[in-house]
N, C-alpha and C positions, 0 to 999 in steps of 0.2 A: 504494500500500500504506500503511494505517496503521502507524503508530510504535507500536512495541512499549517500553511499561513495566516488562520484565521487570529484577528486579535479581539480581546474585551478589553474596552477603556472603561473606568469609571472618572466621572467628572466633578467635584463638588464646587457649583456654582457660586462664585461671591460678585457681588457690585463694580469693583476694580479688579480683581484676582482671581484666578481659578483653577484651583490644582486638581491636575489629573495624574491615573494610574493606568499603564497597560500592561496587561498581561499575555499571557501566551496559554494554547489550550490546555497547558498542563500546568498552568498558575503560577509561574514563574513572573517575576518582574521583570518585564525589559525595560520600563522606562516609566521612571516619574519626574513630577517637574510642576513648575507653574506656565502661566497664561493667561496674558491681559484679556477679560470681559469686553471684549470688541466682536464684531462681525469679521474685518478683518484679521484682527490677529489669532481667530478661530479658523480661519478659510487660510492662514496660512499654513499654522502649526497640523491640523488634521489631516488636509492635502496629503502631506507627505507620508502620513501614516498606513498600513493596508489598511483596505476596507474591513471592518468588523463588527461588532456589537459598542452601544456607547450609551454608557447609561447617565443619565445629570441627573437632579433632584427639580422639582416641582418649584416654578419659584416665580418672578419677574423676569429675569435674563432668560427663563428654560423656553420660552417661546421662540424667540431667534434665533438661540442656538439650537434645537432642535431643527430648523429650517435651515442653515446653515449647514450643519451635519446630513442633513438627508440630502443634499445639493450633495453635498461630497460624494454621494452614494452609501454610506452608511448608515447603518441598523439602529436607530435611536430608541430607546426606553429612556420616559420620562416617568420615574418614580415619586413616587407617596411616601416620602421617608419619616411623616408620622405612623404611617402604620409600619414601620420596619423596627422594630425595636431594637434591634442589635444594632442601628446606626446613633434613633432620635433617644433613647435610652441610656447611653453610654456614659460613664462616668469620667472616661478619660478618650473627649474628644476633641480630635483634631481636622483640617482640613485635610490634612494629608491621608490621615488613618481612614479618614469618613470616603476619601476617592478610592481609597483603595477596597474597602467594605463594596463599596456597590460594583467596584468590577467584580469582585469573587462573587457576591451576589449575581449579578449579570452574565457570568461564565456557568454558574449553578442552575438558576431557575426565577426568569423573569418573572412567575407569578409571586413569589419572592417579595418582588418590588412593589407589589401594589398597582401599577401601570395606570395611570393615567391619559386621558388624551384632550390635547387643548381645543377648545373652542378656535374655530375658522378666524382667519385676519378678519373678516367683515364682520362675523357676530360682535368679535374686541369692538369692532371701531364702532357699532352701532350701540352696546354698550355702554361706550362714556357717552354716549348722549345724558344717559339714563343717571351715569356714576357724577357728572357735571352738575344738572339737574338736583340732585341731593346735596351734593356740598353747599349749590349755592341757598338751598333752604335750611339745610342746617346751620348755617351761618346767619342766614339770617333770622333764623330763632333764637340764636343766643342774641342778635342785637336786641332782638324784640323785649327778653325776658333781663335784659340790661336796663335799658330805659324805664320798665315798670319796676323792676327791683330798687335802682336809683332812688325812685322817687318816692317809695313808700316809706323810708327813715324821716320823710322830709315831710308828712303825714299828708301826701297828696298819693290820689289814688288816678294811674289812667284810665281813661273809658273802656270799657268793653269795646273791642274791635278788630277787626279780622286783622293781617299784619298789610295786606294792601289799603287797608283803612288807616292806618294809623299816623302816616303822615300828615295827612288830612286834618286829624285832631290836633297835632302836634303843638301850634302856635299858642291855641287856649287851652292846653294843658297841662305842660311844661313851666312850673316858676320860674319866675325871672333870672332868679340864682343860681338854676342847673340850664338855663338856656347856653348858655358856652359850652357847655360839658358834654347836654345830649342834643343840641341840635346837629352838632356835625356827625352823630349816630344815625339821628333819624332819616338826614339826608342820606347819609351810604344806603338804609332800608328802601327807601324809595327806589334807588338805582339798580338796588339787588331786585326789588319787585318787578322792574321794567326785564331784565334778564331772564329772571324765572318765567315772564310771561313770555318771552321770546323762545325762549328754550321748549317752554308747553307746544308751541305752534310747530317748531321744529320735530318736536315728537310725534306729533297728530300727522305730520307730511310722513315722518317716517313709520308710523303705524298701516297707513294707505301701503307701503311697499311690503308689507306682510298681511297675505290673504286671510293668514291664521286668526290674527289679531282683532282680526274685525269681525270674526265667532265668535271669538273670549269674549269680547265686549259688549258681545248679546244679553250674557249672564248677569244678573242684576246687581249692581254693584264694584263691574269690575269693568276700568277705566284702561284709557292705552299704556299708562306705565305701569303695572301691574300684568297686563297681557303681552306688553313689549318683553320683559322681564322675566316672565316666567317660560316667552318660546325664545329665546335668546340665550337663555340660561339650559334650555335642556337640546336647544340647538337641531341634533338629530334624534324624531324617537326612534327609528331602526334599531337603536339599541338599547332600546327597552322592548323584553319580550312579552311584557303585561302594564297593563297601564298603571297597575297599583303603586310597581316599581319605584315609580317617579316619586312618591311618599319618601321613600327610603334614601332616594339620591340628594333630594333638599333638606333629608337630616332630621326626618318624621320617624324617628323610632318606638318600637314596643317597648314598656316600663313591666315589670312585673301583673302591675293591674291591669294592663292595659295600655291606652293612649292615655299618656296623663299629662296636663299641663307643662310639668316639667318635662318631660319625653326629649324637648330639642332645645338646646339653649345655642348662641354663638358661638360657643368655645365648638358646637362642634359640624360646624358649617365650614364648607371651603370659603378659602379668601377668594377662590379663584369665580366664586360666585356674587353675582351683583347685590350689591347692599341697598338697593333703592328701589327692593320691594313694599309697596306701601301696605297699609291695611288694606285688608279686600274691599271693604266697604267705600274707600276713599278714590272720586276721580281726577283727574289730573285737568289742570287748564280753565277754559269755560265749562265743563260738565258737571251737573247738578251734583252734591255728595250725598249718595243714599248708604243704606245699609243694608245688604242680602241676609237673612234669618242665617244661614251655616256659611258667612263670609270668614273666610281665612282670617288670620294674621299673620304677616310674615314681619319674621325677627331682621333688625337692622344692625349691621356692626357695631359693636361697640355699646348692645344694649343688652338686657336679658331679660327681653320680653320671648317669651315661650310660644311656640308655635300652636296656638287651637282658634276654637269658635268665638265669633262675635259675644254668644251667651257664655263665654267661660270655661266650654267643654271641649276636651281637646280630641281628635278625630281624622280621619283619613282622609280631611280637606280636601287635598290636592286631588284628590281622586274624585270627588263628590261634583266637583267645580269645572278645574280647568279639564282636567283630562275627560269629562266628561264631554267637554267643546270641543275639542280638537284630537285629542292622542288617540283614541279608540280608534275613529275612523281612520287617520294616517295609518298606525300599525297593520289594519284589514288591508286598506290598500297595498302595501309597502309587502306584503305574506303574497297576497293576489300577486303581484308583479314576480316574486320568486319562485311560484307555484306555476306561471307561463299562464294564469289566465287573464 
């Protein structure tokens, strides 16, 4: 038998640096080293490498470099190195050790890794519409809950009012004394208000370019970010072989009891998913805000609001709702195409 040249790299991705290991089919080190997080100085250093197996870690940079490596002709796995315990567990870890772990892993048994696979360039870019959109209203809720907090030491209360209302009030009711302080608050809110509504317009253009979307948004209560967001986020159902699925992939797990309120917190949601799912019941832009009797709640970074129902109970939502709009039918269709009818 010939001798096989095949290699396994492992990669552990950093912001500036990123050290890699290759081996050889019999686990031997031929070469480790570093590598500046560039496109190019990835498309230099790999080039020259055989083509092989290349595993990186799940992250920011694992996007382009996995695009970059498959250009080369190379076998990319992109690992889930929280569910690798032997990597994300480690008492004594290093970049170096951690590239070298996921080649031995990678030489071993890719399911090993966890595999992951990234969302399309266009779903990313359509995305930040969405991830834009959130920042700028969460910022502008801290200004909002700035101004009213300000002003309640000073035994002045401001009106009840939406945040697009509130500049409005601003002049009569704002004292004199904090008008230097929070007026040039209130005017950023204004500015932000005009963006968010720009941004809502931009969404609604882009919801028209998803047919899906405009099913989802049949269902009572549930608006274009929301529908944008949840067909964006699951991308392709192909690879979901039951629509229930989708429960479990946005992090709706079983609790001993059951579904139970706590069932899904943040900690255990990918980052790699969009954080600017709103409440179900909540529409985006000009659209009325109702409430559907079993509207979701979807949990937002950085909070630890629990994934269930409007009424408090938590539930197979995801299943009840969206994929009742859309997945079922894709998946029949997508089986019928593979079955040749």
């Amino acid at each position: 038998m010939g001798k096989s040249n095949r290699v396994f790299v492992g990669c552990d991705l950093g912001d500036k640096q990123s050290d890699y290991c290759v081996l050889d089919e019999g686990g031997r080190v031929l070469e480790e080293g570093r590598v500046r997080s560039t496109p190019a100085a990835f498309s230099k250093k790999f080039t020259r490498l055989l083509r092989g197996r290349v595993v990186i870690e799940v992250g920011t940079p694992s996007r382009w470099a996995e695009e970059v490596l498959r250009k080369l002709g190379h076998e990319v796995v992109v690992a889930n190195v929280r569910q690798v315990h032997l990597i994300w567990k480690r008492k004594n870890k290093t970049d170096r050790s951690d590239a070298q772990m996921l080649a031995r892993l990678g030489r071993l048994d890719v399911t090993l890794l966890a595999p992951v696979q990234h969302r399309s360039r266009a779903a990313q870019r359509d995305l930040a519409y969405l991830k834009a959109r959130d920042v700028l209203v969460r910022s502008r809720t801290k200004l909002v809950n700035f101004v009213r907090g300000t002003m309640k030491p000073f035994g002045v209360r401001f009106p009840s009012c939406s945040p697009e209302a509130l500049p409005k009030h601003a002049d009569s009711a704002i004292p004199a004394e904090l008008a230097p302080v929070l007026i040039p608050v209130v005017e950023t809110i204004a500015a932000l208000n005009e963006r968010i509504a720009a941004q809502d317009e931009q969404i609604e253009q882009l919801a028209k370019a998803h047919p899906e979307a405009t099913r989802l948004t049949q269902v009572n209560g549930v608006g274009s970010i929301t529908a944008l967001a949840f067909l964006l986020t699951l991308e392709d159902p192909a690879r979901f072989r039951k629509s229930r699925s989708v429960g479990a992939f946005v992090g709706l797990t079983p609790s001993s009891g059951g579904f139970s309120s706590s069932a899904l917190t943040t900690s255990s949601v990918d980052t790699e998913r969009p954080a600017t799912f709103e409440p179900g019941g909540t529409r985006s832009g000009k659209e009325a805000a109702t409430t559907a009797p079993s509207a979701p709640w979807w949990p937002s970074r950085g909070s630890s609001q629990c994934f269930c129902t409007a009424s408090g109970s938590a539930g197979s939502s995801t299943s009840r709702w969206a994929t009742a709009a859309w997945l079922p039918e894709t998946l029949d269709t997508t089986q019928a195409k593979k079955e040749g009818h």
